[in-house]
C-alpha positions as a Markdown table, in Angstrom:
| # | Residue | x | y | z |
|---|---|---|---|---|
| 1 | Unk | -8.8 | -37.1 | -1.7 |
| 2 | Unk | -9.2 | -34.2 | 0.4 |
| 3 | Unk | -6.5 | -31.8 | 1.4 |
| 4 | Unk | -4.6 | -30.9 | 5.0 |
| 5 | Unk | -5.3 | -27.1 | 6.0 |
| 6 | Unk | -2.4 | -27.4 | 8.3 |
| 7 | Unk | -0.2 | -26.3 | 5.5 |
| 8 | Unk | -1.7 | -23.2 | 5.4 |
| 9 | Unk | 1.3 | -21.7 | 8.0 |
| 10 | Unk | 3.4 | -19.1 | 8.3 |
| 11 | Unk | 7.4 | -19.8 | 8.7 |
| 12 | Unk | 8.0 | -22.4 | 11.3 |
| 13 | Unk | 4.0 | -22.9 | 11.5 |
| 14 | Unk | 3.3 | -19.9 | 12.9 |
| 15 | Unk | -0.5 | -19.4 | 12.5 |
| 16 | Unk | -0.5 | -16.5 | 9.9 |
| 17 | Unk | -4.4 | -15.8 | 10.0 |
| 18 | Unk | -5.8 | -12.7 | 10.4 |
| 19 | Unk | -7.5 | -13.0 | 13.7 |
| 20 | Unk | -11.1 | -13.3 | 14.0 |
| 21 | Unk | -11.7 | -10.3 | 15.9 |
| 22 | Unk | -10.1 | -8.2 | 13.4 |
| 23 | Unk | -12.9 | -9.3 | 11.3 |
| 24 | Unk | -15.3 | -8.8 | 13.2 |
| 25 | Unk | -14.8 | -5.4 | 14.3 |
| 26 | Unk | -13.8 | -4.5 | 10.7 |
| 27 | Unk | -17.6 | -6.4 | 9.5 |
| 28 | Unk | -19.3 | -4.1 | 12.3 |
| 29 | Unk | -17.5 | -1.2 | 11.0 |
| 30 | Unk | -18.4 | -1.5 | 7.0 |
| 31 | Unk | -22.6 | -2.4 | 8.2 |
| 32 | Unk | -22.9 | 0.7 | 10.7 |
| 33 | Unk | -20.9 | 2.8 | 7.9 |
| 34 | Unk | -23.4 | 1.4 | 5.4 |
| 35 | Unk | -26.3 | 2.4 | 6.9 |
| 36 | Unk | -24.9 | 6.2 | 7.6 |
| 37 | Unk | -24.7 | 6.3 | 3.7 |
| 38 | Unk | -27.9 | 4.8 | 3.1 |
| 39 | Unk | -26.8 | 1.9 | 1.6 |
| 40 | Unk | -28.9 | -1.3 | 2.2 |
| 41 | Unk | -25.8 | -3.7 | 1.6 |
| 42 | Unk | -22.9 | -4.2 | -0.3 |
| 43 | Unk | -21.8 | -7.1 | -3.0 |
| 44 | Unk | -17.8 | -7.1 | -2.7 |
| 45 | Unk | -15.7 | -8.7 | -5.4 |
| 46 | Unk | -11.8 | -6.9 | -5.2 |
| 47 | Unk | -9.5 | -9.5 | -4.1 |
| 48 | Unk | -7.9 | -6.6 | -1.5 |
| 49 | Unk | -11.7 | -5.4 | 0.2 |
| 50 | Unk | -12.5 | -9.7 | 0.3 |
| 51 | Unk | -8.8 | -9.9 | 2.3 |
| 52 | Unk | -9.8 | -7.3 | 4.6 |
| 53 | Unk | -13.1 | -8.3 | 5.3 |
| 54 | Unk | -12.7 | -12.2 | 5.3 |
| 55 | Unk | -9.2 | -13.0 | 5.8 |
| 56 | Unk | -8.3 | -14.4 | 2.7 |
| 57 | Unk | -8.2 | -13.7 | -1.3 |
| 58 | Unk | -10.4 | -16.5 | -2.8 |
| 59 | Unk | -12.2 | -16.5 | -6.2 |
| 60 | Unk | -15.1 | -15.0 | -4.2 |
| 61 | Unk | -17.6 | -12.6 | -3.3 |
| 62 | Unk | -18.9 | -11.0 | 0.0 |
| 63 | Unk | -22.6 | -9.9 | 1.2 |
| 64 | Unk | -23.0 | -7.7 | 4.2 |
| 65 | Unk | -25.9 | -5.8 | 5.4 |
| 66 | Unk | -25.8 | -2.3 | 6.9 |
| 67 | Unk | -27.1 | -2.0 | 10.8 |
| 68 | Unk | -30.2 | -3.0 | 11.0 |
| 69 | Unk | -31.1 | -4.4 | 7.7 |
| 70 | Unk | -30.8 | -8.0 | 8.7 |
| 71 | Unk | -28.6 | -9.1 | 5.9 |
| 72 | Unk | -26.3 | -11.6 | 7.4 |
| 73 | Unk | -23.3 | -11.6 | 5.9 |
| 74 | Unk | -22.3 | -14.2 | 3.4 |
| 75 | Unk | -19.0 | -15.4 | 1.6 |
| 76 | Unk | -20.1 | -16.6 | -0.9 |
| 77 | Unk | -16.8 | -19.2 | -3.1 |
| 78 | Unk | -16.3 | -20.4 | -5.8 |
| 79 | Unk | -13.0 | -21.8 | -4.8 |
| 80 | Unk | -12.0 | -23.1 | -2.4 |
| 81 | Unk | -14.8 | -22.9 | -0.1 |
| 82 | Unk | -12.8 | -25.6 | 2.6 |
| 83 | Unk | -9.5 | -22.7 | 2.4 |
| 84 | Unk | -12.0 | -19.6 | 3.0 |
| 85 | Unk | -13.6 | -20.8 | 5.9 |
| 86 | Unk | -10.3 | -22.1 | 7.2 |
| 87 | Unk | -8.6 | -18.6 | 6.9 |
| 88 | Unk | -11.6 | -16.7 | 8.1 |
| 89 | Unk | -11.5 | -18.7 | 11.7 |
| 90 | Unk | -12.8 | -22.1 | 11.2 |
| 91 | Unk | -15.4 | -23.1 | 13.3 |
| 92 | Unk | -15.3 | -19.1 | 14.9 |
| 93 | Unk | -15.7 | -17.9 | 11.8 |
| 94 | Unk | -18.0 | -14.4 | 11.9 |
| 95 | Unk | -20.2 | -15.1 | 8.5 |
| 96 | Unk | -21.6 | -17.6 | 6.6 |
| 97 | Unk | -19.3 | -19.5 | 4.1 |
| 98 | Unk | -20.6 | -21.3 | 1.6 |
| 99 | Unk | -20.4 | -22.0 | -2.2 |
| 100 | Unk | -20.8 | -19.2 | -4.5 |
| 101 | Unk | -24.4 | -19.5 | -6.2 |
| 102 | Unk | -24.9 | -19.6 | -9.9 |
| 103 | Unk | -25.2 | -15.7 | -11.4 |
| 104 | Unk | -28.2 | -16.7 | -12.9 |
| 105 | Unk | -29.8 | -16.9 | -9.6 |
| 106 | Unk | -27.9 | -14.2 | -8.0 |
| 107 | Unk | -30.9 | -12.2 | -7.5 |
| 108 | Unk | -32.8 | -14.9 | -6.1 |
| 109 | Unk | -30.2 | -15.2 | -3.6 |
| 110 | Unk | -29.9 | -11.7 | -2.5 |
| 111 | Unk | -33.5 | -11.8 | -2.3 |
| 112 | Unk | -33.9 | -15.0 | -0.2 |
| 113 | Unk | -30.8 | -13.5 | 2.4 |
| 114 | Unk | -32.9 | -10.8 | 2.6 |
| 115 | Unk | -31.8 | -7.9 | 0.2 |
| 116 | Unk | -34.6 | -5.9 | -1.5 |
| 117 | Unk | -32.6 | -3.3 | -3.3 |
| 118 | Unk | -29.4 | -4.0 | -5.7 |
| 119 | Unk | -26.3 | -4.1 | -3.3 |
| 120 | Unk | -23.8 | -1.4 | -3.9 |
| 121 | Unk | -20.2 | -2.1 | -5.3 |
| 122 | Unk | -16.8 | -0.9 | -5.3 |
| 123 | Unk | -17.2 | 0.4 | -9.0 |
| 124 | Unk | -13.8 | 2.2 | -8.3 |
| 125 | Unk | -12.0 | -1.4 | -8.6 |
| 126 | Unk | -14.1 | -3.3 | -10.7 |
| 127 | Unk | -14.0 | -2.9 | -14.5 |
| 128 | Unk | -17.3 | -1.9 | -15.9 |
| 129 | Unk | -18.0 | -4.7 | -18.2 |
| 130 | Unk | -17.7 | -6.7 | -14.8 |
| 131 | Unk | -20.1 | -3.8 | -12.9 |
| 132 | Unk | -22.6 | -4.2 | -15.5 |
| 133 | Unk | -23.0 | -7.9 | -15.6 |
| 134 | Unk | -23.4 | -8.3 | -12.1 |
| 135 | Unk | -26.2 | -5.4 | -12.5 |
| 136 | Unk | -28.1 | -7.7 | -15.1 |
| 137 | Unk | -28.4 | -10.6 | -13.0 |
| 138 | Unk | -29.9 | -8.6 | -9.8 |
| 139 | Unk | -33.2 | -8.0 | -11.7 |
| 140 | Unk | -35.4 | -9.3 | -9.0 |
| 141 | Unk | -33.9 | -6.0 | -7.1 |
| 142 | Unk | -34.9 | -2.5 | -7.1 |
| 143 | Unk | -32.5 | 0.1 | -8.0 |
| 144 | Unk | -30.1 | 0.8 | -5.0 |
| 145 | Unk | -27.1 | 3.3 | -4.1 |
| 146 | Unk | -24.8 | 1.5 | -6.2 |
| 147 | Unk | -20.8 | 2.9 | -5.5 |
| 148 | Unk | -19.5 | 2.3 | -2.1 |
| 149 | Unk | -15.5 | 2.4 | -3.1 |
| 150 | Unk | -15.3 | 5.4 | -0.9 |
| 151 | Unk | -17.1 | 3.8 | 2.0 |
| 152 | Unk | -14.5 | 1.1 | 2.0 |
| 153 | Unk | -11.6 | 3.7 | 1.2 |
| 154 | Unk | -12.3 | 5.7 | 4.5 |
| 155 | Unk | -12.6 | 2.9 | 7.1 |
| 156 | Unk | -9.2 | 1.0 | 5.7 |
| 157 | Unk | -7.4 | 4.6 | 6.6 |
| 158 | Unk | -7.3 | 4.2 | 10.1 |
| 159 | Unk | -5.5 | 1.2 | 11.0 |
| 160 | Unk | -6.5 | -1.4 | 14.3 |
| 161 | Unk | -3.1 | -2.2 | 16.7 |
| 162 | Unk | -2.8 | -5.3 | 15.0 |
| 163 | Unk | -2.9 | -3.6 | 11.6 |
| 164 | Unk | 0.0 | -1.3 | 13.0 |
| 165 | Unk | 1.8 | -4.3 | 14.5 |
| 166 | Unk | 2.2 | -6.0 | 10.9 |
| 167 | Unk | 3.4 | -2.9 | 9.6 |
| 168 | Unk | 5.8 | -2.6 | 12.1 |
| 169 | Unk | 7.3 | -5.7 | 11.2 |
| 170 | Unk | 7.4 | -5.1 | 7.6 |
| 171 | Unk | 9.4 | -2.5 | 8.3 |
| 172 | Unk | 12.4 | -4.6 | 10.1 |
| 173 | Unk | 12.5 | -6.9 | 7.1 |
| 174 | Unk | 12.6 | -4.0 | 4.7 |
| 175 | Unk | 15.5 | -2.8 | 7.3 |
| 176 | Unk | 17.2 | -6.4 | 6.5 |
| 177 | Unk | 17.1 | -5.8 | 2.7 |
| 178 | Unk | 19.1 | -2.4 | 3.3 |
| 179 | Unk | 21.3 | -4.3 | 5.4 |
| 180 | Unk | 21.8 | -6.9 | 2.9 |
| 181 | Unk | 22.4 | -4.0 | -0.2 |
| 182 | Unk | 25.2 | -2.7 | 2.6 |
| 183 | Unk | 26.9 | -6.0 | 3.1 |
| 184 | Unk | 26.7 | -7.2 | -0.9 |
| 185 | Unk | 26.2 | -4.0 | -2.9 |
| 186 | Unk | 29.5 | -2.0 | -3.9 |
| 187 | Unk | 31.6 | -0.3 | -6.3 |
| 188 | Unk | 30.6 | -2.5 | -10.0 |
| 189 | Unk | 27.9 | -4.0 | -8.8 |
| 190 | Unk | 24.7 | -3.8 | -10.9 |
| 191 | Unk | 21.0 | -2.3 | -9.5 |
| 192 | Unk | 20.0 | -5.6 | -10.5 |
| 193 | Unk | 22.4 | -7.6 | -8.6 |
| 194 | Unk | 21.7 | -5.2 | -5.4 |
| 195 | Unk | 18.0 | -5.8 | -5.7 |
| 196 | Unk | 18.5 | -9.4 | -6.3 |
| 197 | Unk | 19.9 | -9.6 | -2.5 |
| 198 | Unk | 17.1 | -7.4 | -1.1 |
| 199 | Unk | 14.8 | -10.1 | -3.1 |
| 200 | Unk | 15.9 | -12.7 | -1.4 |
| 201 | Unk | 16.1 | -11.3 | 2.2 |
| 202 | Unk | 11.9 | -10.6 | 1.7 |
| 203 | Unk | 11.5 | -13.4 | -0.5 |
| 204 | Unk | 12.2 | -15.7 | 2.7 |
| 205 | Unk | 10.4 | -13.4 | 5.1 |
| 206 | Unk | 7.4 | -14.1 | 3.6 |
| 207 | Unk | 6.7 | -11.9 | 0.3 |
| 208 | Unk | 3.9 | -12.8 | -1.5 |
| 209 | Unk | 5.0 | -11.6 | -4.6 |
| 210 | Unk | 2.7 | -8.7 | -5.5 |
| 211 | Unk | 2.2 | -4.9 | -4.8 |
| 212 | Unk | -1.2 | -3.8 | -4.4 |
| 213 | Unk | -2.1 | -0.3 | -6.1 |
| 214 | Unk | -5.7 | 1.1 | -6.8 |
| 215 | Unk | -4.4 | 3.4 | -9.6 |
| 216 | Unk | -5.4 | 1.7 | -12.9 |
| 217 | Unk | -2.9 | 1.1 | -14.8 |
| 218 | Unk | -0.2 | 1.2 | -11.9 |
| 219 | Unk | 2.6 | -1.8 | -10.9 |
| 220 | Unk | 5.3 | -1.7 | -8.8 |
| 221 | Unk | 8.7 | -3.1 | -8.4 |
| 222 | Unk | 9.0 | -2.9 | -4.9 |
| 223 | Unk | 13.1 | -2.4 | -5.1 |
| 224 | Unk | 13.9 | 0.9 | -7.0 |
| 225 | Unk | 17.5 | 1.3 | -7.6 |
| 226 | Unk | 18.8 | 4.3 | -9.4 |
| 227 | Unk | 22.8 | 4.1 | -9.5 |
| 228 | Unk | 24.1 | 7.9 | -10.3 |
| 229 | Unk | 22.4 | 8.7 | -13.4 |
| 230 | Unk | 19.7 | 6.5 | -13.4 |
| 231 | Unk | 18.1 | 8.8 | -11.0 |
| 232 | Unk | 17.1 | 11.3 | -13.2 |
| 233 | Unk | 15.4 | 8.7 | -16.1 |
| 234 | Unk | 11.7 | 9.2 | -15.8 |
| 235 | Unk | 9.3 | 6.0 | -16.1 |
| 236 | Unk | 5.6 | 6.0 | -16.4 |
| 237 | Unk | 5.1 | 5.3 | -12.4 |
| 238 | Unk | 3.9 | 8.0 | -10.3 |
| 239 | Unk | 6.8 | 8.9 | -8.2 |
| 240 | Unk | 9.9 | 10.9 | -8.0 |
| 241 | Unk | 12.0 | 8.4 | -9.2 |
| 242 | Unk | 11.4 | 5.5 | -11.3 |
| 243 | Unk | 14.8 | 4.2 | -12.2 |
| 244 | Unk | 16.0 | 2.3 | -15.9 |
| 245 | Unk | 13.9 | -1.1 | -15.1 |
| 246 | Unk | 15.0 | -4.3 | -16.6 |
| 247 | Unk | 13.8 | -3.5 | -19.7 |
| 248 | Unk | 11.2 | -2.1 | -22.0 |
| 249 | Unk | 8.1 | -3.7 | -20.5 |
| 250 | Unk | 9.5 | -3.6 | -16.9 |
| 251 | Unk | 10.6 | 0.1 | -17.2 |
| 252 | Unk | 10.5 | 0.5 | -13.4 |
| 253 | Unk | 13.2 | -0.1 | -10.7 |
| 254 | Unk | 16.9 | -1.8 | -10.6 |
| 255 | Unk | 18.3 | -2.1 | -14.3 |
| 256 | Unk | 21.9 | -3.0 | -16.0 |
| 257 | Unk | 23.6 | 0.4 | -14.6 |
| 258 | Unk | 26.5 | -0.2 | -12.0 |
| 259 | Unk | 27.6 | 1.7 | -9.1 |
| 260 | Unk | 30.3 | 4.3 | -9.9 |
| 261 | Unk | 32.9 | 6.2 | -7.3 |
| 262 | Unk | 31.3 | 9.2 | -5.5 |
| 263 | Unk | 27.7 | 8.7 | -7.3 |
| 264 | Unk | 24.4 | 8.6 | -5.0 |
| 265 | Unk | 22.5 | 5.4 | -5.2 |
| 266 | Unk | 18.9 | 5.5 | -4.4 |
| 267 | Unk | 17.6 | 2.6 | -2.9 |
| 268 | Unk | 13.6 | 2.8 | -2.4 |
| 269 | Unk | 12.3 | -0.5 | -1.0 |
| 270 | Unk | 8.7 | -1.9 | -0.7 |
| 271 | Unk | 8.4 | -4.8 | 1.7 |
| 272 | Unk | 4.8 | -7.0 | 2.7 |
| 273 | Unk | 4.3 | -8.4 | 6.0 |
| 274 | Unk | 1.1 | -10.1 | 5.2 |
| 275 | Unk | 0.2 | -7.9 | 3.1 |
| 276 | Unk | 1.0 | -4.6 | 5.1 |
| 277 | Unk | 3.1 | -2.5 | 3.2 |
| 278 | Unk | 6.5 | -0.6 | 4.4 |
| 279 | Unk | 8.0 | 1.5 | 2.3 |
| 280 | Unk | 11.8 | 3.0 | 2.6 |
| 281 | Unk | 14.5 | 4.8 | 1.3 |
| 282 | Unk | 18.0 | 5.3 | 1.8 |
| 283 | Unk | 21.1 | 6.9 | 0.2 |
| 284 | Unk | 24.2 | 4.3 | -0.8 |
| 285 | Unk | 28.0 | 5.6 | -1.9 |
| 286 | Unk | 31.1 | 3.7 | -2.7 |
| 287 | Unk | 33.1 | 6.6 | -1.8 |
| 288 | Unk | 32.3 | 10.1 | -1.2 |
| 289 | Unk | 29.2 | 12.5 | -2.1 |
| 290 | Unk | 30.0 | 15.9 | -2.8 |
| 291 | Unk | 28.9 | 18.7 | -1.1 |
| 292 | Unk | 25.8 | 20.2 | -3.2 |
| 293 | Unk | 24.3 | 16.4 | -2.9 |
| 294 | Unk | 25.2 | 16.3 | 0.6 |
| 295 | Unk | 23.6 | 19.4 | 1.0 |
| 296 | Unk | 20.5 | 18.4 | -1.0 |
| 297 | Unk | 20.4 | 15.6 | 1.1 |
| 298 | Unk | 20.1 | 17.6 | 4.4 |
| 299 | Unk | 17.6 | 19.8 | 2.9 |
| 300 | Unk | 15.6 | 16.8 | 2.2 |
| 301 | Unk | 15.4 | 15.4 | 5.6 |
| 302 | Unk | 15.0 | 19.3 | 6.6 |
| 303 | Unk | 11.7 | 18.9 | 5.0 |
| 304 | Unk | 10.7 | 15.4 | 5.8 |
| 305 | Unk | 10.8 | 16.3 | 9.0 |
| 306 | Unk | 9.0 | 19.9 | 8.6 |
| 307 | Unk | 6.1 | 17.8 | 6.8 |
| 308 | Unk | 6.5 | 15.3 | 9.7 |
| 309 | Unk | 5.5 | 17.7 | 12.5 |
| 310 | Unk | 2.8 | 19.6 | 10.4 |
| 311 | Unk | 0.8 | 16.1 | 10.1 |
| 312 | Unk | 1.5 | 15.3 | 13.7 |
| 313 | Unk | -0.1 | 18.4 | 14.8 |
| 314 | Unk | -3.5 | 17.9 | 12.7 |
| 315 | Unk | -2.8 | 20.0 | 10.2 |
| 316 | Unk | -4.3 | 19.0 | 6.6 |
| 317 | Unk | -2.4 | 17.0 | 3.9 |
| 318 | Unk | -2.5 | 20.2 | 1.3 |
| 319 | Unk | -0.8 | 22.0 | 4.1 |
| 320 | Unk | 1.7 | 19.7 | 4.9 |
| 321 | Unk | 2.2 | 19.8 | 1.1 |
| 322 | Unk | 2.5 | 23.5 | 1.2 |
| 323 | Unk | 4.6 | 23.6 | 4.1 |
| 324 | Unk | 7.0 | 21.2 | 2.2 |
| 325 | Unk | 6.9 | 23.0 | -0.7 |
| 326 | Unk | 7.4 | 26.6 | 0.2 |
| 327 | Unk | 10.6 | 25.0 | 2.4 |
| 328 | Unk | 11.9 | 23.4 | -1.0 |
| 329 | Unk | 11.0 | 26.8 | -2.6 |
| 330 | Unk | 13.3 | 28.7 | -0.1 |
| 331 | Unk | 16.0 | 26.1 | -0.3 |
| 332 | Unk | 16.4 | 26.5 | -4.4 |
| 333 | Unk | 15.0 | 23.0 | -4.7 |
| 334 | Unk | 11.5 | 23.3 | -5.8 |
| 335 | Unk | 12.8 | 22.9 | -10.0 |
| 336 | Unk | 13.7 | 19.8 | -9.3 |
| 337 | Unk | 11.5 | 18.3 | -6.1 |
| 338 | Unk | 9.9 | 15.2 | -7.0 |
| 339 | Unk | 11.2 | 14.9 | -10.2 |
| 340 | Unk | 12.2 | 17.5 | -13.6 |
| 341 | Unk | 10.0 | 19.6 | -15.3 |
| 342 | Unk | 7.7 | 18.2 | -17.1 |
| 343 | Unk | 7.7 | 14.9 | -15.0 |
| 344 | Unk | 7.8 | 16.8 | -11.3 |
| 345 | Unk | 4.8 | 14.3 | -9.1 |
| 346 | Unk | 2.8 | 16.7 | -7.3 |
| 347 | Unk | 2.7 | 15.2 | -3.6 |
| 348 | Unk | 5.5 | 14.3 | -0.8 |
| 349 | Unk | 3.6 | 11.6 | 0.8 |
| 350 | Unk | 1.2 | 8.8 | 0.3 |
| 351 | Unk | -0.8 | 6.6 | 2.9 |
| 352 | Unk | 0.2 | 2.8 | 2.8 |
| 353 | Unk | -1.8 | -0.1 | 4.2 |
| 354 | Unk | -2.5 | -3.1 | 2.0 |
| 355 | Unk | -1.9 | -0.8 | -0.9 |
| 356 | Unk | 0.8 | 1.4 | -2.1 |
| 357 | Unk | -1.3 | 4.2 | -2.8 |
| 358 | Unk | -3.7 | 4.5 | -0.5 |
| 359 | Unk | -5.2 | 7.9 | 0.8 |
| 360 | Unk | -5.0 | 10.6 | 2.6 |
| 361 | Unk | -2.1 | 11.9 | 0.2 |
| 362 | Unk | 0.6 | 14.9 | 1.3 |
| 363 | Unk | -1.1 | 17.3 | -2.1 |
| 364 | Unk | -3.1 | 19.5 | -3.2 |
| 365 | Unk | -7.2 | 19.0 | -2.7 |
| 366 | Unk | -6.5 | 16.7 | 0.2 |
| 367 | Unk | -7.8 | 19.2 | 2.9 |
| 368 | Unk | -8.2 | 16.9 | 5.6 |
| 369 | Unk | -5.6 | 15.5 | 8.4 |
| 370 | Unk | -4.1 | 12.3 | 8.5 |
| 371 | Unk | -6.0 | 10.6 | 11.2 |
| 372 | Unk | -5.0 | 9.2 | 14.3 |
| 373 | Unk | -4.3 | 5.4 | 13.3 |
| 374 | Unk | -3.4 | 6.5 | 9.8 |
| 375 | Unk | 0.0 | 5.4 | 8.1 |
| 376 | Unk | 2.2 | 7.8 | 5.5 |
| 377 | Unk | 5.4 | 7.4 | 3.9 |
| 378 | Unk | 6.8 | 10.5 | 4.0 |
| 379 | Unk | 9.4 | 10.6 | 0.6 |
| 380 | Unk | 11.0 | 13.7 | -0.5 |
| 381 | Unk | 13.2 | 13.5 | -3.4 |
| 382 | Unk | 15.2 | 15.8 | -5.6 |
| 383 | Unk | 15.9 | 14.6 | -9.3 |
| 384 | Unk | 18.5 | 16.1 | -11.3 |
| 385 | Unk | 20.2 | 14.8 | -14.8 |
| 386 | Unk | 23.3 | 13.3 | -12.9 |
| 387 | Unk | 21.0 | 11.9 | -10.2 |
| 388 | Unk | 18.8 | 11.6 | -7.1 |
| 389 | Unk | 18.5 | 11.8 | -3.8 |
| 390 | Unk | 15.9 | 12.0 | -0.8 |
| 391 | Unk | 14.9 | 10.3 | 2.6 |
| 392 | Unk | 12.1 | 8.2 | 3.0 |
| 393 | Unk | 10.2 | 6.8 | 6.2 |
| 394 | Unk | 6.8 | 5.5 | 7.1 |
| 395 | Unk | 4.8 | 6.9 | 10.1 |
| 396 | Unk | 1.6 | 6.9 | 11.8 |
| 397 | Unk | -0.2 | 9.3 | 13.6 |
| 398 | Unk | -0.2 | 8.6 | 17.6 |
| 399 | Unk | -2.1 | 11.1 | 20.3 |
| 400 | Unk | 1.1 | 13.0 | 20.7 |
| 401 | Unk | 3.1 | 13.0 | 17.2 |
| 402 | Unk | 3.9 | 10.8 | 14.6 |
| 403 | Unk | 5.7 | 7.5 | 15.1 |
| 404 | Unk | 8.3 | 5.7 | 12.7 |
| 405 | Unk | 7.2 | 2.0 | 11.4 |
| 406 | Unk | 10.2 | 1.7 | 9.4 |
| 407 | Unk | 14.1 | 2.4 | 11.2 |
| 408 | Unk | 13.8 | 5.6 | 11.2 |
| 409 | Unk | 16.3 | 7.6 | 12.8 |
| 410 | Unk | 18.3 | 4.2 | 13.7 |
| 411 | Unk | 19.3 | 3.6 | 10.0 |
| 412 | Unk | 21.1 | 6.5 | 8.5 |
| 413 | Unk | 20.0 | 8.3 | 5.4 |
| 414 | Unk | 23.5 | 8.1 | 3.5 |
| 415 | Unk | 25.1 | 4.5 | 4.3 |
| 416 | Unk | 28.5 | 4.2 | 2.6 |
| 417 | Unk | 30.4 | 0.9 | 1.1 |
């Protein structure tokens, strides 16, 4: 019996496809970018680059030709063939869809769609035994330019409207799950408990369930909670702050510490729209702060905000970070910015799109701008023994500045129970 597509809906049936123009442009992007490399095609496999290009995550892979080459562009599926061509338009779908061919004729088939050299891969997110068995069964092919991670990398910085758009709304459900901490969280209540709520807020918004990262062996909990001093317990992530985790194996975000008078609780939030990530954070009290964490507070949005205007003019991510840096230097902060010695993260800011970690990066060695239709989440942090504390929005660059995605200025950085 077959199956109904018209359960593939968002909430209330809205139509959650990516739309086919979207693809399109983004196809026509990746085959003129292609042949500037000199790449005659490329064979994609990675579940994220097949979401971007097709509009949906099958068990899959996707030919495309660079300008010029004649290489129409194929999806090839394994399963489900019917649920790929459905999410890439239907009948206005921009390739070919049709079932994935057996690897031993691979090459055959690259040959007959018109390929005479090995396509290139993203070798940066496939695993090499996977790279080199895809290599053995193109032997009807001549050697090719084979990596073309970074091709992919550098169109998916600039984001389309649309791309913006989903973002955008990310960011007002991650706003509901701070709302949500406010209204539930309190004086006894666990991290766990307080990320359960914020769970459940994105859980019926639409969240997926997973957090794309590219760094191998990276995964995120996408609601860190560090209750007073949690904050200063380093994990094996790459961030500021990691928080206690649930346990052992899950040694990242909310764990079994409770909120205590007059502590700072860090709340950083991940939310997916569609896979468009927003990412947050905001200060919690029951109580009263001090003054040295209010005033580490301040200087933190001090220099959020002097990063902030150094991207928005064009200037490059390493000077950003310096900028940043030399303020948290001045400030008596720079011991303890990002993290404590040995476990201080180098950067202030990372680029977020349909993953977490995506580049340009606010550091060292990136000595380019963030583009105009690129997306940061600007986050710095302090970290000391009795806790944390920092400020965190995300932004793209406009023609005139930077513009929040997330509440910005409308949601205050210290939000008391």
């Amino acid at each position: 019996m077959d199956w109904d597509t018209s359960l593939l809906v968002g909430p209330e049936g809205e139509d959650w496809r990516v739309p086919v123009s979207e693809l399109e442009s983004r196809q026509e992007r990746l085959s003129l970018a292609l042949a500037e490399e000199g790449f005659e095609s490329a064979f994609i496999e990675d579940p994220v680059e097949l979401y971007w290009l097709t509009g949906g995550r099958q068990n899959s892979a996707f030919l495309i030709g660079a300008e010029g080459s004649d290489i129409q562009a194929r999806h090839w599926v394994r399963r489900s063939v019917k649920r790929a061509t459905f999410e890439s338009g239907g009948d206005d779908c921009p390739h070919v869809t049709e079932k994935h061919p057996r690897m031993g004729d691979l090459s055959q088939m690259l040959v007959k769609s018109g390929c005479t050299m090995s396509p290139a891969m993203s070798g940066g997110k496939i695993p090499q035994s996977r790279w080199s068995f895809i290599q053995g069964k193109m032997k009807d092919l001549s050697e090719g330019e084979h990596d073309c991670t970074e091709v992919l990398y550098g169109l998916r910085e600039i984001k389309s409207n649309w791309e913006l758009s989903m973002i955008r709304e990310s960011g007002e459900v991650n706003r509901s799950m701070f709302e949500a901490i406010r209204d539930s969280g309190g004086l006894g209540k666990t991290e766990l408990e307080m990320a359960g709520v914020a769970e459940e807020v994105s859980r019926s918004s639409g969240f997926g369930g997973r957090i794309r990262m590219r760094k191998w062996p990276m995964d995120c909990d996408r609601v860190v909670i560090a209750a007073g001093r949690s904050g200063g317990v380093p994990s094996y992530f790459d961030s500021a702050v990691g928080g206690l985790g649930a346990s052992p194996i899950s040694s990242l975000g909310a764990g079994f510490a409770k909120v205590r008078q007059n502590e700072p609780v860090l709340v950083d939030i991940v939310h997916l729209h569609r896979g468009y990530v927003s990412d947050c954070t905001r200060m919690f009290c029951s109580g009263k702060l001090d003054e040295e964490w209010m005033l580490r507070l301040e200087d933190m949005t001090e220099i959020s905000e002097l990063v902030r205007s150094s991207l928005g003019k064009g200037d490059n991510c390493s000077e950003a970070w310096e900028i940043g840096f030399d303020a948290a230097k001045e400030m008596g902060r720079h011991e303890n910015l990002m993290g404590m010695k040995p476990e201080q993260a180098r950067f202030l800011g990372h680029s977020i799109g349909l993953e977490l970690d995506e580049t340009p990066v606010i550091a060292k060695g990136f000595d380019r701008p963030l583009e105009i239709g690129g997306t940061m989440a600007i986050e710095p942090k302090v970290i000391h023994r009795d806790g944390a504390i920092g400020i965190e929005d995300s932004w793209t660059r406009c023609s005139d500045g930077m513009e929040s995605l997330t509440p910005g200025a409308d949601l205050p950085p210290l939000i008391h129970w």
